[in-house]
C-alpha positions in Angstrom: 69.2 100.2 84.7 68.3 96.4 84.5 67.9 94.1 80.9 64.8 93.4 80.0 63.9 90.1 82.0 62.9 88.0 78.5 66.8 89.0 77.3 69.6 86.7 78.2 72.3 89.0 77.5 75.9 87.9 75.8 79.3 88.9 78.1 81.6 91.0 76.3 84.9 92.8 77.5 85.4 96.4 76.8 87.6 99.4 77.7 86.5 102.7 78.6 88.2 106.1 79.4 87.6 107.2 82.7 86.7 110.8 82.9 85.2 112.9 85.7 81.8 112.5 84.4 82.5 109.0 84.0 82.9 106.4 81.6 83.6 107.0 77.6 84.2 104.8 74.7 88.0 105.1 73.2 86.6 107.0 70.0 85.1 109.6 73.1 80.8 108.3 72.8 80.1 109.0 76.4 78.4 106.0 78.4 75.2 107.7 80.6 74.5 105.8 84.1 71.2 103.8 84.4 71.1 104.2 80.4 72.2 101.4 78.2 74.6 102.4 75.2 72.0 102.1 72.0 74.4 101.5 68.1 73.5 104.5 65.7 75.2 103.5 61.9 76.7 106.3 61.3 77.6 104.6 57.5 77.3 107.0 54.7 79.9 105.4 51.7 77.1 105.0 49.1 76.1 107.4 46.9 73.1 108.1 44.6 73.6 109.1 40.5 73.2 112.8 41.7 75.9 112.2 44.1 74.5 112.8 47.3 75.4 110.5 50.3 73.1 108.0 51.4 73.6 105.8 54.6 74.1 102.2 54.0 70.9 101.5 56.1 68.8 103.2 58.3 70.8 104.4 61.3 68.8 103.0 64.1 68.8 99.4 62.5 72.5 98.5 64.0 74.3 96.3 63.7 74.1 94.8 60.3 76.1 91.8 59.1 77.6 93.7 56.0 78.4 97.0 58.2 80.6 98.0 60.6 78.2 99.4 63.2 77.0 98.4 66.9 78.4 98.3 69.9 81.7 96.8 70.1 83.0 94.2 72.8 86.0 91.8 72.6 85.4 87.9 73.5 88.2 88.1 76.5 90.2 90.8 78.3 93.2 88.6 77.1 92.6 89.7 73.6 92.3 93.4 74.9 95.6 93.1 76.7 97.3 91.5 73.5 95.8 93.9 70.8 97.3 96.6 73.3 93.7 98.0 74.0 94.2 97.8 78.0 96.8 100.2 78.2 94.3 103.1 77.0 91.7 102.3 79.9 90.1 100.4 82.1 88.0 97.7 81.3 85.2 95.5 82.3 82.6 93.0 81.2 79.8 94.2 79.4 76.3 93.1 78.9 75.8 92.9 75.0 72.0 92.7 73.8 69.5 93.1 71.1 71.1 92.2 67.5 73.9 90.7 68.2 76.9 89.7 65.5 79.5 87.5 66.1 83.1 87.9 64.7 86.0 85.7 65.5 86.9 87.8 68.3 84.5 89.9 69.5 80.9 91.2 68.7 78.7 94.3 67.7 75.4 94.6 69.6 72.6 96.5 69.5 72.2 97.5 73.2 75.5 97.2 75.7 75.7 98.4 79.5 78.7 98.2 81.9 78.3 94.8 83.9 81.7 95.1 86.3 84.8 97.6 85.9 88.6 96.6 86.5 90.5 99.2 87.8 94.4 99.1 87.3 96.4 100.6 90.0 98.0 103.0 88.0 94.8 104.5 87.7 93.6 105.2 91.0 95.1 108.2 93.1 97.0 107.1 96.5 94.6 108.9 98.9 91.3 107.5 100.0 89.7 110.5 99.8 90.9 110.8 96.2 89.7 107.7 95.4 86.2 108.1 96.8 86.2 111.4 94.9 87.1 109.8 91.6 84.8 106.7 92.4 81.4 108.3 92.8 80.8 108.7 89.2 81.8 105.1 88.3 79.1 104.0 91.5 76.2 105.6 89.6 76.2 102.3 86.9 75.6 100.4 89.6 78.3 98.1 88.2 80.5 95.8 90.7 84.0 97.5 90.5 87.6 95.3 91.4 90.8 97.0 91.4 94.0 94.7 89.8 96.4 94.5 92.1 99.4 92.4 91.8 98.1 89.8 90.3 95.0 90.1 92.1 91.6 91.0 91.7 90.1 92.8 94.7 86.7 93.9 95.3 86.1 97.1 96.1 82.3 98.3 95.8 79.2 96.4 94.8 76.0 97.2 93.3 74.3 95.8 96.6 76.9 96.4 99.3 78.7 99.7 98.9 82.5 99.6 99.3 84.0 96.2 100.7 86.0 96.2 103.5 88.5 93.8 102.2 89.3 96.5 99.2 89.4 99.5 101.6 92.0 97.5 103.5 93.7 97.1 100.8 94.3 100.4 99.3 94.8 101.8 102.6 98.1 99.5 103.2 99.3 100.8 99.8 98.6 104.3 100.4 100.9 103.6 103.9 103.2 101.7 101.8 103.6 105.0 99.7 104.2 107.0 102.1 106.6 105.3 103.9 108.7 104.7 100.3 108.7 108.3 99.9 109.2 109.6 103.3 112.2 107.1 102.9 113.9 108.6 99.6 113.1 112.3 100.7 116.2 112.8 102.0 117.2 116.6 102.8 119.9 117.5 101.0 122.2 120.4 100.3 120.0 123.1 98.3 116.3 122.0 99.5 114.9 124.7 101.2 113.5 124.8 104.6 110.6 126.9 106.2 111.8 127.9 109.9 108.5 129.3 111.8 108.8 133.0 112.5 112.2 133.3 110.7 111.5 132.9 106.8 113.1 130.5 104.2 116.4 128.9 104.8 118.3 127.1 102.3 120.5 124.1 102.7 124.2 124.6 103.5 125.3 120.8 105.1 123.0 117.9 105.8 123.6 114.7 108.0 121.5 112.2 110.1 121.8 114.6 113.3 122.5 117.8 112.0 121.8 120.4 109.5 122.8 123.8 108.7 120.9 126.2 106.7 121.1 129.9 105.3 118.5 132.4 105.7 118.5 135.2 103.4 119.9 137.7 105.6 123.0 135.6 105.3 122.5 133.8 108.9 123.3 130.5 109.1 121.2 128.3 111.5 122.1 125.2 112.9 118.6 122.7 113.7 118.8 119.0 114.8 117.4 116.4 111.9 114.6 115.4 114.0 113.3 118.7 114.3 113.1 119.0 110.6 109.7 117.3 109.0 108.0 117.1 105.7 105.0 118.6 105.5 102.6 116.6 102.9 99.7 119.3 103.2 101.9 122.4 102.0 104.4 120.4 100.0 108.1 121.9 101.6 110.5 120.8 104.8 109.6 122.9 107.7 110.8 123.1 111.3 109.0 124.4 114.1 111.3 124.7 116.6 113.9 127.3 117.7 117.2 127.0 116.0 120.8 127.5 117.0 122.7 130.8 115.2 125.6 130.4 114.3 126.1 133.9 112.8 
């Protein structure tokens, strides 16, 4: 998708759900790829003597300076973060063209199309391969798309380059960084349940740093060094692969 070259097109900021299919306005108008957003009035609040509705103009003529249709876009992501708007989204400059009406803090247009996307962290899974998977949809506007990180704003694929290293890097430290935090507060505890190859399901009797006994349903208790004891991420349970000492 590209503006016509005779347009010189107005910045606006905007938030969008992101769904699988891609982007959506809040009020759920989906937003195609290589298509610009076109305003429709959907105004119908006048009515004739024989009390039939009658739209307030003809719905392909949006906006109009005394309705409420077009395309909407705030002036700054500052006034989406204080209005409370960001918290529903993410959001991104927009190219506003066409009709265009100014308001105090925003505008309506006539034509819009995403221009770049920010991405707030709490949006994006912690795999890479979950990200790429949730990112290929957003790639089709051929939109530049940062994630906000900490203050930061990070590039992480553009319209003419692909993914950026630099991003990449960065999510891949926090996805180690998660990791390590969880494989940190995981601590096996009295009651977790353990799988022990070739033996079944043990549960949890007395847990230290070196040592940990656990009860298999056939009432044997088995004694297994901490070390030998690892979460698995893939399968979602502790399991231990080794042979362990029976107590009884």
């Amino acid at each position: 998708m590209s503006i016509p070259d005779y347009i010189s097109p107005i910045i606006g900021y905007r938030v969008w759900q992101w769904v699988a299919a891609g982007l959506k306005s809040l009020n759920g108008e989906p937003w195609s790829p290589g298509k610009p957003l076109a305003a429709a009035c959907r105004a119908s609040n006048r009515r004739t003597t024989v009390g039939r509705a009658e739209p307030a103009h003809d719905a392909n003529d949006a906006p109009q300076e005394k309705c409420r249709c077009g395309v909407y876009a705030s002036k700054s992501r500052e006034h989406l973060r204080t209005t409370g708007y960001e918290r529903y989204g993410i959001c991104g400059e927009v190219n506003l063209w066409g009709t265009v009406v100014e308001h105090e803090q925003g505008f309506r247009a006539q034509f819009a199309y995403p221009k770049n996307l920010y991405l707030p962290l709490k949006m994006l899974p912690i795999t890479l391969a979950e990200i790429q998977s949730r990112l290929q949809a957003l790639t089709l506007y051929g939109s530049d798309i940062f994630v906000l990180g900490n203050g930061e704003t990070i590039s992480l694929w553009g319209k003419d380059s692909g993914f950026d290293p630099a991003g990449l890097d960065y999510l891949i430290e926090r996805s180690k960084r998660y990791y390590d935090r969880r494989q940190q507060d995981r601590t096996l505890k009295k009651g977790d349940r353990v799988a022990i190859l070739g033996q079944g399901i043990a549960v949890v009797e007395r847990a230290d740093e070196t040592e940990v006994e656990a009860l298999l349903e056939n009432k044997t208790i088995l004694r297994m060094r901490r070390n030998d004891i690892a979460w698995n991420r893939q399968n979602m349970r502790w399991e231990a692969e080794v042979l362990a000492v029976i107590l009884r």
